[in-house]
N, C-alpha and C positions, 0 to 999 in steps of 0.2 A: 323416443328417438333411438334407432340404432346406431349401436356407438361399433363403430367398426376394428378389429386388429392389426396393429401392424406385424407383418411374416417378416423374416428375411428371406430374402427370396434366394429361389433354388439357384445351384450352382448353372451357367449356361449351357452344361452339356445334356441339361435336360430340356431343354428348349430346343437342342438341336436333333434329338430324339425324334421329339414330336414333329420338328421338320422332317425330318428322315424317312420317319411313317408313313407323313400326308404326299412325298413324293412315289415312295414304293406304292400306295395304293392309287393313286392317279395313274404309274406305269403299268400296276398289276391290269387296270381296266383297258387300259391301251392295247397290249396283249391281247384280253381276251374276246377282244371284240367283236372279231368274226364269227358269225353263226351261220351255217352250211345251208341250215334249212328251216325255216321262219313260219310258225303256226298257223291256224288262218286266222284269229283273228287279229294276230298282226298285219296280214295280210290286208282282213279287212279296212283297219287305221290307215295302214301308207299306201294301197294300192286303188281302194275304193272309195276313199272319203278323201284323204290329204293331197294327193295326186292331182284331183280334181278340184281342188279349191288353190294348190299351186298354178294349175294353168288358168280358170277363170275367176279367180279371188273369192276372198270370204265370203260376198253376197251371194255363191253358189249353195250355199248350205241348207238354205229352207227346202231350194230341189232338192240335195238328198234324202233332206229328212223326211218329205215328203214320199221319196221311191220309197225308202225304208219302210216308211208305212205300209206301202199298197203291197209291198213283194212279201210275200210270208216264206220266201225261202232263206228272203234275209235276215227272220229272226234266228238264225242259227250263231249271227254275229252279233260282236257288240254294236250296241246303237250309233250312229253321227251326235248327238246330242254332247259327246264329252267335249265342248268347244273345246275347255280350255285344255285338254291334249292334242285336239286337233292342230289349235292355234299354232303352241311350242314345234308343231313339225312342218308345219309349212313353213314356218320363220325358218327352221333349220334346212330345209331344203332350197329356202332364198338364199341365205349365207352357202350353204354347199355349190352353189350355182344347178341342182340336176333336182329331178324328185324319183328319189330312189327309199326302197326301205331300208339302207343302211341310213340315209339322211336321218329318217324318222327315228330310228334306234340310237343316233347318236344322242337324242331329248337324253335318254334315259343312262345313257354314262355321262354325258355333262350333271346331268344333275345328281348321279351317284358321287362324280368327284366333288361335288359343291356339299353335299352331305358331310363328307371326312371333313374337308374345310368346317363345315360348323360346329359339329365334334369335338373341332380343334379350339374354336372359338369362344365355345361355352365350355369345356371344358378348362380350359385355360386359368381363367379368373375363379371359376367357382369349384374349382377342386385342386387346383395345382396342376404342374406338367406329371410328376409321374404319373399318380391314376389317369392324367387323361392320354398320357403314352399308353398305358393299359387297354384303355377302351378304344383308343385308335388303333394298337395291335389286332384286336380281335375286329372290328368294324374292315380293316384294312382287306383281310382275307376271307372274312363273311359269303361262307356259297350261296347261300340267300340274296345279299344285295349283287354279289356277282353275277349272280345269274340272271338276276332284272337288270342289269346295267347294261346288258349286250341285248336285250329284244326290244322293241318299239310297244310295248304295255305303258299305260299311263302310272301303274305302281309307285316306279319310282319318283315319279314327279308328284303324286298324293305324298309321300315319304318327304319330300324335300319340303312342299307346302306345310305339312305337322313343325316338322324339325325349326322350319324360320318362326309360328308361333311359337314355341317353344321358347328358342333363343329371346324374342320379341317381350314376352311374357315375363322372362328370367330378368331382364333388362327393365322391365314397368315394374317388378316383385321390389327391386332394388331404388331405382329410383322412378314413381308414377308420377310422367309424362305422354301427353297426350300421342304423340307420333308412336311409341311404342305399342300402346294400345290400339294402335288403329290399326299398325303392323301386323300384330297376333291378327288381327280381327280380317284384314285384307289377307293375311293368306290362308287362312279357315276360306273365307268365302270363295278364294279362287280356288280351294280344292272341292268344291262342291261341283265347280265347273269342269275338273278334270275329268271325278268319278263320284258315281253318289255317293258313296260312304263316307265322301269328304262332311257329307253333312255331323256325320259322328261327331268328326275332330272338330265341325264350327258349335254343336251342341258344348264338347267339355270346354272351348276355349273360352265361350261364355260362362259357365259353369266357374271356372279359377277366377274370372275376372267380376264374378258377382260374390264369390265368396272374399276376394279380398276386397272388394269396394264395402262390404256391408260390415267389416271388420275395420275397415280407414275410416269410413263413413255413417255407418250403418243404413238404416233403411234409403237412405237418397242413393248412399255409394252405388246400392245392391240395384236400384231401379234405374240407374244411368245405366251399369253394364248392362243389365236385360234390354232395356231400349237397345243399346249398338249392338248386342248381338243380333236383335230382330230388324234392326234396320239393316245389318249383313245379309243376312238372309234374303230380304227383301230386294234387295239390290242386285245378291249373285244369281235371285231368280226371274226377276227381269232384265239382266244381261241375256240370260238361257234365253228366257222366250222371246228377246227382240235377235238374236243371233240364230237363230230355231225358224223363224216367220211368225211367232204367238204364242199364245198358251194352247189354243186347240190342235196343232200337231204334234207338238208337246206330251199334255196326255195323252192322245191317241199312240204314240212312239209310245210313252209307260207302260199304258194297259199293255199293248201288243208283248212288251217285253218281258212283263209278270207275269202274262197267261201261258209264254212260251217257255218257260222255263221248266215247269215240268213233263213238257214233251220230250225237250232235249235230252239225249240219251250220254254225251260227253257228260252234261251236269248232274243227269242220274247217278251215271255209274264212277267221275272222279271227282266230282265238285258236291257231296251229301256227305252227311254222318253225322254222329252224335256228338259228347264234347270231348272225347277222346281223340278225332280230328284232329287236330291241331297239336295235342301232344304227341302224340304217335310222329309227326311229321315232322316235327321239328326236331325233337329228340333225334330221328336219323339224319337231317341233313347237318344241325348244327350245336351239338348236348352239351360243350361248355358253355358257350356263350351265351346259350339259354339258361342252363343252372346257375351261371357266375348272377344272368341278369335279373332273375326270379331273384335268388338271393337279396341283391342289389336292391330289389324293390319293396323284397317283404322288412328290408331294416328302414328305409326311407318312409315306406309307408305307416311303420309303426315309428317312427321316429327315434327309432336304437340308432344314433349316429354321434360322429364326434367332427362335427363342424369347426370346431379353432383348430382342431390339427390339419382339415380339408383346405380352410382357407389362405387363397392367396392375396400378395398384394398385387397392386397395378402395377402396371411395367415403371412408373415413375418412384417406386417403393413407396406408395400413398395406402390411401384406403381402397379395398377391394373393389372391382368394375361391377362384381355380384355380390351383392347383399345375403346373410342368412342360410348359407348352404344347404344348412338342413330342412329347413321348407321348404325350398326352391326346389331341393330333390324328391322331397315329400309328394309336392304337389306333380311332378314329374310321372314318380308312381304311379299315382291314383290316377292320373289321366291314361296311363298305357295300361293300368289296372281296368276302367272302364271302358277303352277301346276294345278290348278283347272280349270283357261281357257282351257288349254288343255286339262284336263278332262271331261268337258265339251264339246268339239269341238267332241272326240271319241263317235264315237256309240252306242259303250256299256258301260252300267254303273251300278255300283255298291258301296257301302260305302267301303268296301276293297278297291277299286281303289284310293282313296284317303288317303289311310293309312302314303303315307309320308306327309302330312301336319299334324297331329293331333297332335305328341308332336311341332312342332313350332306354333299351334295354341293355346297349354297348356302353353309355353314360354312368350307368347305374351299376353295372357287373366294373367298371374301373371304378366306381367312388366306394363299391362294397370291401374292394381290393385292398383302397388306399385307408380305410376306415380301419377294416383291420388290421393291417400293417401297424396303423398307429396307436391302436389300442395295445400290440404287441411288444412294440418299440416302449412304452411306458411300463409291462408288466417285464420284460426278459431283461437280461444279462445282457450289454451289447454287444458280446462272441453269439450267444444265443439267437439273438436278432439278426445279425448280418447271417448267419447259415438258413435262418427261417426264410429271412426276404431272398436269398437269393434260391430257395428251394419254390419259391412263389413264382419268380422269374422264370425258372426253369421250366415249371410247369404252363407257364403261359405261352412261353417260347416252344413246347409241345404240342399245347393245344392250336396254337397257331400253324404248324405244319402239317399236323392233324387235318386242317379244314382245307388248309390248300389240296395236301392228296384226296378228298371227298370230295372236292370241287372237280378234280382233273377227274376221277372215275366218274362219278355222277355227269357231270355235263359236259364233258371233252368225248369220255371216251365211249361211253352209254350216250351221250347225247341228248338226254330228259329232257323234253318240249316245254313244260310247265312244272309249278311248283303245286300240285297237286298233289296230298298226300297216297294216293295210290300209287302212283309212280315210285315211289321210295320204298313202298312197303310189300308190295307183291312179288 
């Protein structure tokens, strides 16, 4: 039995903090949201596919998929196939009243501000407010998630799908109930519908849930998760093919789109490279919050962490809402740890493609925060302490306007179409 601690809980001006955050970064996105000039294959999402299934509904979609096939001019775009970003933009274009591709583009700042909200949500209970004011600071002004929040890419909505497993997960870690697990499990599979590599994140969220079923359970625990994870799968792949017309245009749309790939001369020349890719590109658009969240992850994942000092109580000053912080974060790692291996293993590549790590890498870069703080606060002087934490402070409140001016030059004033690491670096 996990015997849980009681906290006293932090003073309310840290609560109001984290309110503070989650409202600047909701207006930060409001702000930004106009883009001049819209990629094509944004274009293609709200102008050739959502457009068209606003004015003659959903049941239009096998016709496209079907054009998609037969035109080999349109393998230069993403496929019709990602219902489930299709879906969120016509609903959003029904709510806007028009079918516009700002309509489509708003999917992906609603679900950027829903992202801070769960930030807010999981960080909360299983870290306390400061570190998770930490990780909202730096998630708040992130040119990364800013920069998918204002275009009509399905990214961000892959990112939102991870981040509710996640929470979901955190929530079964703590106390396993069924609705929780089904949650992880429903939004793994609806990100398989947005964009493929959702399948990644439905692969590890089975993965966590087979590893702790066979550790609660053992061998049954472990064979239930595998079953619901394959029965996810099975599910999210016969929504596809009955929302698609079958499975035979289905693959044929696949093939067509793994053969065209390396004809494409955009994926040639900005979407290749080796595994330095991905460092190289993140380091220029966003190097604390990468280093804070590496950090974050390499003590999570090795489990160097000091969980009673992390833990908080429930708002009723009970027992915590999340159980175990240090596994929870643990397991957190290793998932954003093996996202990226497989990230890295695919061909193509892009800083979008990594968009579900970024808030568990903002999680982790404030729990690494708050870790040491209070490994600090135990070894110093508390003159020593207060000058250290507040030289902590300073430096985040740096790095934070740091990323805002790299935001405003990179995507305001250069205007970078994509987060493709060429762009940044040439």
């Amino acid at each position: 039995m996990i015997r849980h601690q009681r906290a006293r809980l932090p003073p309310p001006h840290a609560y109001a903090l984290v309110g503070l955050l989650l409202g600047l970064g909701v207006g930060l996105r409001v702000v930004d949201f106009p883009v001049v000039v819209y990629t094509p294959d944004e274009d293609a999402y709200a102008n050739f596919y959502a457009t068209p299934l606003y004015a003659d509904g959903l049941g239009g979609l096998p016709k496209l998929v079907r054009d998609y096939e037969t035109r080999p001019d349109m393998r230069e775009f993403p496929s019709p196939t990602r219902v489930g970003h299709l879906w969120a933009m016509v609903l959003a274009m029904h709510l806007a009243g028009h079918a516009s591709i700002q309509a489509a583009a708003a999917v992906s700042a609603v679900a950027s501000g829903l992202i801070l909200m769960l930030i807010a949500a999981l960080g909360l209970p299983l870290l306390g407010p400061w570190p998770t004011a930490a990780a909202l600071l730096l998630a708040v002004v992130s040119p990364l998630d800013r920069a998918m929040a204002r275009r009509a890419w399905g990214d961000e909505l892959l990112a939102l799908c991870a981040l509710v497993s996640i929470a979901a997960l955190a929530r079964y870690s703590a106390r396993p109930r069924a609705p929780w697990m089904a949650l992880a499990l429903a939004a793994a599979g609806y990100a398989i519908l947005v964009k493929e590599t959702g399948l990644a994140l439905l692969l590890l969220v089975t993965l966590w849930l087979t590893v702790g079923g066979a550790r609660a359970a053992g061998a049954r625990g472990a064979l239930r998760a595998l079953f619901a994870g394959a029965f996810t799968l099975i599910a999210a792949l016969g929504v596809l093919a009955i929302a698609c017309g079958g499975l035979a245009p289905l693959r044929a749309t696949f093939a067509g789109l793994v053969a065209s790939g390396p004809l494409n001369a955009y994926m040639r020349e900005y979407q290749s490279g080796g595994p330095g890719y991905y460092a190289r590109g993140l380091l220029r658009v966003e190097p604390v919050t990468i280093a804070l969240g590496a950090l974050g992850a390499v003590m999570a994942a090795g489990r160097r962490l000091m969980p009673r000092a992390a833990t908080a109580a429930a708002p009723d000053g009970g027992a915590p809402e999340v159980a175990r912080p240090g596994p929870i974060c643990a397991a957190i790692a290793w998932l954003a740890l093996g996202f990226v291996a497989m990230a890295l293993a695919w061909p193509q590549k892009n800083l979008r493609f990594l968009s579900p790590i970024y808030a568990p890498l903002d999680l982790l870069a404030g729990a690494g925060v708050g870790w040491l703080l209070a490994a600090a606060r135990q070894r110093l002087p508390a003159a020593a302490f207060r000058v250290l934490a507040g030289l902590v402070v300073a430096g985040l409140i740096a790095a934070a306007l740091a990323d805002q001016r790299r935001f405003v030059a990179l995507f305001i004033r250069r205007g970078i179409p994509d987060l493709a690491t060429p762009w940044f670096t040439r």
